[in-house]
Z-matrix of the N, CA and C atoms (Angstrom, degrees):
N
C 1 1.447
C 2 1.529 1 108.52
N 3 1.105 2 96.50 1 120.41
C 4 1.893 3 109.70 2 -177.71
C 5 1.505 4 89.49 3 -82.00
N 6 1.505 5 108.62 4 153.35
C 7 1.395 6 140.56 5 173.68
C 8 1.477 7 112.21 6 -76.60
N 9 1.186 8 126.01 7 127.11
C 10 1.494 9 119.50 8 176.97
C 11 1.579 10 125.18 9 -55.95
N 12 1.533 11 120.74 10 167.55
C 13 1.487 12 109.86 11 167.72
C 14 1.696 13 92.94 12 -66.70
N 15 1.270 14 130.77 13 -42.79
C 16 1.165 15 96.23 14 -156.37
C 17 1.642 16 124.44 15 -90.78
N 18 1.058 17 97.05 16 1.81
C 19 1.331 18 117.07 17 177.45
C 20 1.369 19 113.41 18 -61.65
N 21 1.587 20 109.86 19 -58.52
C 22 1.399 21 129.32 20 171.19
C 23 1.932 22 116.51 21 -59.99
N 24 1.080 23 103.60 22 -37.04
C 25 1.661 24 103.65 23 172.97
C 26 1.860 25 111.07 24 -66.20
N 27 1.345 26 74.38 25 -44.57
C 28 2.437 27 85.22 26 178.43
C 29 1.630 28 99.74 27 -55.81
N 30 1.534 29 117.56 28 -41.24
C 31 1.534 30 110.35 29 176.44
C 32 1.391 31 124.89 30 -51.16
N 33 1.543 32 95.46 31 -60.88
C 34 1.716 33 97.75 32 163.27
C 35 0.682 34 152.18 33 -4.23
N 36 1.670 35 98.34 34 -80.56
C 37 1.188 36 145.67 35 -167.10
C 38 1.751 37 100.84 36 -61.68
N 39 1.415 38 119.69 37 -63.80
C 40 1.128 39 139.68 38 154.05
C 41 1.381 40 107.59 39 -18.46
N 42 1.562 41 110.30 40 -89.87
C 43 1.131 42 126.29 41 -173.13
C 44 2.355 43 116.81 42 -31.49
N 45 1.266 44 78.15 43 -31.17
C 46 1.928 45 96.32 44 -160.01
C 47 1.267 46 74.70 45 -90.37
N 48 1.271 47 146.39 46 -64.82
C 49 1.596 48 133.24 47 -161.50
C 50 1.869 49 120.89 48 -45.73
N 51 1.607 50 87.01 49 -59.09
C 52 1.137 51 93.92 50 164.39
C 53 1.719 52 149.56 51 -44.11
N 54 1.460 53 99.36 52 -30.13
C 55 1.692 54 135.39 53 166.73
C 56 0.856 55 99.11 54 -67.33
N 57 1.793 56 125.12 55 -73.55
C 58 1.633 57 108.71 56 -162.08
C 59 1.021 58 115.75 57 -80.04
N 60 1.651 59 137.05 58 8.56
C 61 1.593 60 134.31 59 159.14
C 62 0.912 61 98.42 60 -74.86
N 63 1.605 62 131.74 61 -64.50
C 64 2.076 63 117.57 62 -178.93
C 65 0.760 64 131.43 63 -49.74
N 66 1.733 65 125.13 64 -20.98
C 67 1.405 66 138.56 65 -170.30
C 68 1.667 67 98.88 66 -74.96
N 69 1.624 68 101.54 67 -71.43
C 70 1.488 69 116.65 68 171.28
C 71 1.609 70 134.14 69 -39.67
N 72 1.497 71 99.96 70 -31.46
C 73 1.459 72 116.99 71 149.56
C 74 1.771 73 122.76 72 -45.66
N 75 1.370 74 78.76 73 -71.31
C 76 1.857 75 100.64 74 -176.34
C 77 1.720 76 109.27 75 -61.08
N 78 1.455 77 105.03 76 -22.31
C 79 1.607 78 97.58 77 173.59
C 80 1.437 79 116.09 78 -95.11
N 81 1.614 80 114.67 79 -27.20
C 82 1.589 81 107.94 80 171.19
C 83 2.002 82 115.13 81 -73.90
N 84 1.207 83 110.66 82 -15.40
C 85 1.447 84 121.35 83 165.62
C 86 1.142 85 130.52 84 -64.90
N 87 1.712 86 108.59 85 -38.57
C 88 1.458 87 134.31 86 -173.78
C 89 1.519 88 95.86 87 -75.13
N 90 1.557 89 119.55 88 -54.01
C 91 1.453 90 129.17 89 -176.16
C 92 1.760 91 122.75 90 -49.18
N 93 1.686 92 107.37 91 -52.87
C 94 1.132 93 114.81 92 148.01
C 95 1.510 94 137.65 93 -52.00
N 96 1.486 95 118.20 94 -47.14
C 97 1.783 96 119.77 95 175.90
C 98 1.712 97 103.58 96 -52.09
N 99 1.578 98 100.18 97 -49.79
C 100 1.908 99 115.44 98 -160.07
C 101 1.603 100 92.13 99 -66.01
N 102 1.564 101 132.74 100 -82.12
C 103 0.861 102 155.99 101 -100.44
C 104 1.607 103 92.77 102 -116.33
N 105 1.452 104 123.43 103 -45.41
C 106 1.128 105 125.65 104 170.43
C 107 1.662 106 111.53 105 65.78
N 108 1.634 107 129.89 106 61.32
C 109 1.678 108 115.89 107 -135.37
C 110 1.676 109 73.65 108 -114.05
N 111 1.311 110 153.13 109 51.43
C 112 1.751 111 167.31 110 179.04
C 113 1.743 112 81.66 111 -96.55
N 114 0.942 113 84.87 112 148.77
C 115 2.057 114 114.54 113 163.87
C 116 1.679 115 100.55 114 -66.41
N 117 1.030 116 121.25 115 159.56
C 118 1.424 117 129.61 116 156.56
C 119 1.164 118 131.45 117 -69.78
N 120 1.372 119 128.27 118 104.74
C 121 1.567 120 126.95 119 -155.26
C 122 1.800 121 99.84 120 -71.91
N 123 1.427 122 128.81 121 -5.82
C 124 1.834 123 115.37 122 179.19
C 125 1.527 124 93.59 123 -125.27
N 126 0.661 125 104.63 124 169.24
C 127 1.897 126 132.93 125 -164.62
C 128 1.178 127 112.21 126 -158.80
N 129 1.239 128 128.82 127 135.61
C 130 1.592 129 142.25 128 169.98
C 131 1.228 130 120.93 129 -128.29
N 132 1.472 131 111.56 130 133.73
C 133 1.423 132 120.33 131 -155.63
C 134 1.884 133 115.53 132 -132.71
N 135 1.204 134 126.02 133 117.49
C 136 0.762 135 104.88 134 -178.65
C 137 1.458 136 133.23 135 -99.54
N 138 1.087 137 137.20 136 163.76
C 139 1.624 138 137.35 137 -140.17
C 140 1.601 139 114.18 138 -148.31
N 141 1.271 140 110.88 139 144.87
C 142 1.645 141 112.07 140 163.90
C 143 1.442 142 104.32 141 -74.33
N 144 1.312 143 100.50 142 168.93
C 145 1.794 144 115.91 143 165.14
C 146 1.518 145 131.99 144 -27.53
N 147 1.214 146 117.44 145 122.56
C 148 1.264 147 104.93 146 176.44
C 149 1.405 148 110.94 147 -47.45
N 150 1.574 149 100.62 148 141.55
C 151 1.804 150 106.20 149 168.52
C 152 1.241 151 95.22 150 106.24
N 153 1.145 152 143.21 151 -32.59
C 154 1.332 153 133.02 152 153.73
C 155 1.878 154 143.76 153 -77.06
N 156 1.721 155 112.57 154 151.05
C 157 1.186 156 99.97 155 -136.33
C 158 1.347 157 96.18 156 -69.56
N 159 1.159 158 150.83 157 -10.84
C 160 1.614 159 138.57 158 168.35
C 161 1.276 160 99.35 159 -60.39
N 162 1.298 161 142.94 160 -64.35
C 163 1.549 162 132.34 161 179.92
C 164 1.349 163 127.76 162 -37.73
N 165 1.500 164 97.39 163 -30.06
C 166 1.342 165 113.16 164 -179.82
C 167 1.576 166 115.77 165 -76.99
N 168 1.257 167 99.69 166 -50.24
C 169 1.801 168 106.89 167 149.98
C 170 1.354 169 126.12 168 -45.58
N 171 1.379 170 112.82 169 -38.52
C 172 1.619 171 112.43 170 -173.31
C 173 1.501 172 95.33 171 -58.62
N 174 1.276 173 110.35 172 -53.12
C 175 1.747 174 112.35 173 -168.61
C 176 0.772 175 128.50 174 -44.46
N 177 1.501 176 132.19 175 -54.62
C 178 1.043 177 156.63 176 127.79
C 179 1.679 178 114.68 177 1.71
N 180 1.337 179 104.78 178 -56.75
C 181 1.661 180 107.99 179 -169.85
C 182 1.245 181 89.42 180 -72.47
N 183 1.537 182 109.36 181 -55.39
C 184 2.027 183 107.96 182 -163.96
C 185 1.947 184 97.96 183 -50.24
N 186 1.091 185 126.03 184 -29.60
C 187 1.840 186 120.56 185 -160.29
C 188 2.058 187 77.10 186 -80.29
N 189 1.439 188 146.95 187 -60.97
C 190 0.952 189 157.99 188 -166.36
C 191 1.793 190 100.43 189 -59.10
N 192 0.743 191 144.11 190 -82.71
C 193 1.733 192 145.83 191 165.16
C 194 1.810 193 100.93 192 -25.26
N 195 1.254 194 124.00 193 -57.40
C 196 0.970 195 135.27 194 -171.76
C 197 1.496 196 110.13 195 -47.01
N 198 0.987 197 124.54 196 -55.28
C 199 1.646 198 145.26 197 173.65
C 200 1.599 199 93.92 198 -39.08
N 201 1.642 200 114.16 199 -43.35
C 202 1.983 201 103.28 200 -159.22
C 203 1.448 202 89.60 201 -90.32
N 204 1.465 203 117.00 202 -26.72
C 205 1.665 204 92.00 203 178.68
C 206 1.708 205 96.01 204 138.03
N 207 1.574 206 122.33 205 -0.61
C 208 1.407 207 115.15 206 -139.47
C 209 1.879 208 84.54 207 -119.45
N 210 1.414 209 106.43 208 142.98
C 211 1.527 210 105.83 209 170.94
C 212 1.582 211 121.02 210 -84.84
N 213 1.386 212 127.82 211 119.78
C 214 1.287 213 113.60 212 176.31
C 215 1.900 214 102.75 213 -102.50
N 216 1.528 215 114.53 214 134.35
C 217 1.104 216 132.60 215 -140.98
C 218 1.612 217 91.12 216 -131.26
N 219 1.476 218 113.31 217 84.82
C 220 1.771 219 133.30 218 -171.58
C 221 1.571 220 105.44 219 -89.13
N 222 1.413 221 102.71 220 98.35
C 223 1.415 222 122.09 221 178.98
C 224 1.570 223 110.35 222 -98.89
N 225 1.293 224 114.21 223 125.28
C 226 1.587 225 127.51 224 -162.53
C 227 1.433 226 113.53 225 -83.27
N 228 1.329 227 125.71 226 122.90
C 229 1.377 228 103.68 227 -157.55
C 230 1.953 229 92.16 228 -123.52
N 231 1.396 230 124.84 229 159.86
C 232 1.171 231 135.92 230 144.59
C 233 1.420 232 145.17 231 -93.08
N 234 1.551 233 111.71 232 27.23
C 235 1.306 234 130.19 233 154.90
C 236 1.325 235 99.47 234 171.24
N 237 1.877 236 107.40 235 -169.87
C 238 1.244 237 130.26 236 171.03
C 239 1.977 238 119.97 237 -49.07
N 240 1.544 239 94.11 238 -29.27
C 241 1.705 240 88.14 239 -163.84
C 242 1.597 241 84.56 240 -113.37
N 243 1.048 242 135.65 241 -51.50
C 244 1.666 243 111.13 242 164.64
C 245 1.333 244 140.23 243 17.45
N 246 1.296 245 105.57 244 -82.40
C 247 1.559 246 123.17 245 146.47
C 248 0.930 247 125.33 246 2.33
N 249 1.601 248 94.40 247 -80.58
C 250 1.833 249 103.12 248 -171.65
C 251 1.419 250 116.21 249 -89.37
N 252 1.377 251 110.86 250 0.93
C 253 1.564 252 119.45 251 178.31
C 254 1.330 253 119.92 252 -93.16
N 255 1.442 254 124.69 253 -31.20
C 256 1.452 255 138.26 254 142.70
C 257 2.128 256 102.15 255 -64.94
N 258 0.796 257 137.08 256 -22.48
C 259 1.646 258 110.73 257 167.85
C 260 1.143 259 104.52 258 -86.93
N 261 1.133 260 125.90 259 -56.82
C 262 1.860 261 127.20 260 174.65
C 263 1.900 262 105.15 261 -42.30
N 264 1.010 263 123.69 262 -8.89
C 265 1.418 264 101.72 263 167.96
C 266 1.217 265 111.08 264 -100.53
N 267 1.504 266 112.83 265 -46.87
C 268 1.296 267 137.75 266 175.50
C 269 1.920 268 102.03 267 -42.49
N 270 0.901 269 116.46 268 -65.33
C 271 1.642 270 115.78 269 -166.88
C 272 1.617 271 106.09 270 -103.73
N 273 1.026 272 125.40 271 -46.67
C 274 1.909 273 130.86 272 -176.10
C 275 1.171 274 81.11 273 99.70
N 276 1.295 275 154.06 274 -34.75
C 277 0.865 276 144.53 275 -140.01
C 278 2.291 277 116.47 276 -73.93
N 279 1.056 278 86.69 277 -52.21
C 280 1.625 279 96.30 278 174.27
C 281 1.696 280 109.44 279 -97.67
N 282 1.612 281 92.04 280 142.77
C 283 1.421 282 75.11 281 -179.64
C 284 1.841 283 102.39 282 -116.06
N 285 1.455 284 105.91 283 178.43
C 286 1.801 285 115.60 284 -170.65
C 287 1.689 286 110.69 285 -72.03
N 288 1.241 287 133.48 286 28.74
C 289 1.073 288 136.18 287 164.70
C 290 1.297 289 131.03 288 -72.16
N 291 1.303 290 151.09 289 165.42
C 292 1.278 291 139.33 290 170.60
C 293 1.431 292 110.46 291 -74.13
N 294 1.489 293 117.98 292 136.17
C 295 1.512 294 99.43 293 178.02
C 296 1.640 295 83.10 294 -120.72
């Protein structure tokens, strides 16, 4: 007993479905391992002097971040342009302008 045409197309058909779900699997997996496209689990923040009430806030946020899993990284600063003058060396990335 020979197999029908349509019997043999339903195999296929099957067969090809099945492929491009593992394939599509294996490429949204591949995208994530390589590409890594997650938020950055540490953060750095910069801060006035200890003893003051923004510091006191920072703490606060770092005990609050802490809970999801994420590091907040409290960098001590000596003024307004500080800040961005310690990240601009640190990364190149920002530069000491007013934003």
């Amino acid at each position: 007993m020979s197999p029908t045409r349509k019997s043999v197309t339903r195999r296929y058909l099957i067969l090809f479905s099945v492929t491009a779900i593992v394939l599509t699997a294996a490429l949204i997996w591949l995208m994530f391992a390589v590409f890594s496209p997650t938020p950055p689990r540490s953060v750095s923040m910069a801060l006035d002097p200890e003893g003051s009430y923004s510091a006191e806030v920072a703490q606060r946020y770092r005990e609050l971040l802490k809970r999801d899993g994420i590091t907040l990284n409290l960098v001590p600063s000596k003024g307004a342009l500080n800040p961005k003058r310690n990240w601009f060396m640190e990364s190149k990335l920002l530069s000491p302008g007013i934003t």
